[in-house]
N, C-alpha and C positions, 0 to 999 in steps of 0.2 A: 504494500500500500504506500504511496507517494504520500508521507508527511505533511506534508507541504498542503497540499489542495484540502486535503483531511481536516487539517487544520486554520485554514483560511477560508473557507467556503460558506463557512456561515451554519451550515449544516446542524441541527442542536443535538441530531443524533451520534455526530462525528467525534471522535477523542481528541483531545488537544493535548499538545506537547504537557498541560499544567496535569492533566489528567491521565498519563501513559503509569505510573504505580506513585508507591510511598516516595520512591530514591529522586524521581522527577517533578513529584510534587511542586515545590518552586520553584523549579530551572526558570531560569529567566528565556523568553520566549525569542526563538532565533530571530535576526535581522532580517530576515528576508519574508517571515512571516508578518513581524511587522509592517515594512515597506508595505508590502500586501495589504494588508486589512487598514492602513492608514491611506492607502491610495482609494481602496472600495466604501470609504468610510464605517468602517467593520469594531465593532469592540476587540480591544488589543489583548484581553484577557479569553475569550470565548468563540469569539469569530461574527457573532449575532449582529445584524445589521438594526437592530429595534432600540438599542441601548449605546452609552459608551461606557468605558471603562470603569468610570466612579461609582455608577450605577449599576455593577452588574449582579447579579446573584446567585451567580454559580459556582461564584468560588465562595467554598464549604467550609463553617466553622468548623474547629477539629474539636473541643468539647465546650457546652455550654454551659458553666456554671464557673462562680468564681468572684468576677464586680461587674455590679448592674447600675446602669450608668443612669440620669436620671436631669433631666435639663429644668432650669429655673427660666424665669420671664419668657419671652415672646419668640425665643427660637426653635422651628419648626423642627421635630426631631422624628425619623421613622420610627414607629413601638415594636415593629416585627420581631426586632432580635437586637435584646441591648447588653448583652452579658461577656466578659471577657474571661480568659484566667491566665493567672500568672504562671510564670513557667519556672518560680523556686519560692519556696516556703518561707522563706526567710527577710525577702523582701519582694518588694511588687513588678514585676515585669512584666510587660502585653505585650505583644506583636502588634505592628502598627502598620498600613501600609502608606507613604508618602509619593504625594502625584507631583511631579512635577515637567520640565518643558514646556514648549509652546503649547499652549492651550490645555498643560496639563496632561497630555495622552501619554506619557512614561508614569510607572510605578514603580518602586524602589517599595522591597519588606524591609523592618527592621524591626529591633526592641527599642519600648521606652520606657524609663525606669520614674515610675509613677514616688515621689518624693516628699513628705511633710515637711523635709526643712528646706526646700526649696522654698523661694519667695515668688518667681517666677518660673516660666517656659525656658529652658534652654538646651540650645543643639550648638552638636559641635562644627567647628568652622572646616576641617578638614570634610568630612560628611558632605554639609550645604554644599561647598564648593566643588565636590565632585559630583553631586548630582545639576548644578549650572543652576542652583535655585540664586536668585538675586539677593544681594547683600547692601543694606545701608547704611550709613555711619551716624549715630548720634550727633547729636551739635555738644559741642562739649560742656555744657553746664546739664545735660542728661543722661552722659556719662555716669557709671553707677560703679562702686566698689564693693565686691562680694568676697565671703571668708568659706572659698572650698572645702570638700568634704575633707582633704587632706594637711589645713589650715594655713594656706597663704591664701594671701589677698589675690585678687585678679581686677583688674578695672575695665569693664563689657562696652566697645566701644561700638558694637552692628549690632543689626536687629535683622529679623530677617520674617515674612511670611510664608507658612507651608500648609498646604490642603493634606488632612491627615486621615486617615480613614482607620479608624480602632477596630482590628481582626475579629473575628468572631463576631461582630453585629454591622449592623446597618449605619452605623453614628461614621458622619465623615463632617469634618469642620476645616474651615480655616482658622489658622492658628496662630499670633505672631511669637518667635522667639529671639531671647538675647543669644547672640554666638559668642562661646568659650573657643578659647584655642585649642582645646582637646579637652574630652571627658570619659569617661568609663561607657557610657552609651551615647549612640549618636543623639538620642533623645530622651530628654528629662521634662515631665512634664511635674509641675509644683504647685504651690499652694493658689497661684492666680487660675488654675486650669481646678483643679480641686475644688475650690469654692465657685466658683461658676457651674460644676456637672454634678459638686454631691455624691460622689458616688459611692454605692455600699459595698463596702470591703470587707 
């Protein structure tokens, strides 16, 4: 069977590359099936011509149970599936997955390490900068100095937004975060993302 067509044709019964077992689960989808499904205006995840990628819902949470997410004021949030789980007991980590590119049509998974002592959002600069998400600089009296988990100072001088989609459920948001020069995970999400979603851990 030629990969390729199988997988770009749109076909719902067709298997795709994200779908061939456990080992290829998230192989990142070849270039050339890209090109394809971005030329036939095709979802870069499934091949379905009815959706784009943000919105797709075939890629399968792997277990549901864990933190249920839970939104405050006026933003619109899917109820379908709002449940994560961490992937160590000890502290909080979700799979995340991060859109970015022209118009967003690239996804990048990753982990984000869900944080109380964080005061804000933040991702690492190495990260942002290789997926080509845009970076801006503060003006310098909003310039902020932070005391890491490892206790030196760091003074966050970019900010950056990223469309985040939290695995396991339907919640995708935009998000602004401060860039660190490096971090233990490309994404930390803190008390400004916490008290805005509430969610039950």
């Amino acid at each position: 069977m030629n990969q390729h067509h199988a997988s770009s044709s749109g076909n719902n019964n067709a298997p795709t590359p994200m779908e061939l077992g456990a080992v290829n689960q998230h192989k990142q989808l070849p270039q050339a099936d890209k090109d394809f499904r971005k030329a036939k205006g095709l979802c870069l995840y499934c091949g379905s011509k009815d959706h784009i990628l943000r919105n797709c819902n075939r890629k399968k949470p792997l277990i549901n149970n864990g933190i249920a997410l839970t939104m405050e004021g006026e933003i619109p949030i899917d109820l379908a599936a709002k449940v994560a789980t961490s992937k160590f007991q000890s502290i909080i980590v979700i799979p995340i997955t991060a859109y970015h590119g022209p118009n967003e049509e690239e996804a990048s998974d990753t982990d984000a390490l869900i944080d109380t002592g964080a005061i804000h959002n933040f991702v690492s600069f190495e990260w942002a900068d290789y997926l080509g998400i845009p970076i801006e600089k503060f003006d310098l009296d909003q310039r902020r100095t932070y005391r890491l988990a490892d206790g030196t100072e760091y003074v966050c001088k970019a900010f950056c937004a990223i469309t985040i989609r939290i695995d396991d459920t339907h919640h995708v948001e935009n998000t602004t975060f401060h860039v660190l020069e490096s971090c233990s995970f490309h994404v930390i999400l803190g008390m400004q993302w916490l008290k805005r979603h509430r969610p039950h851990l």
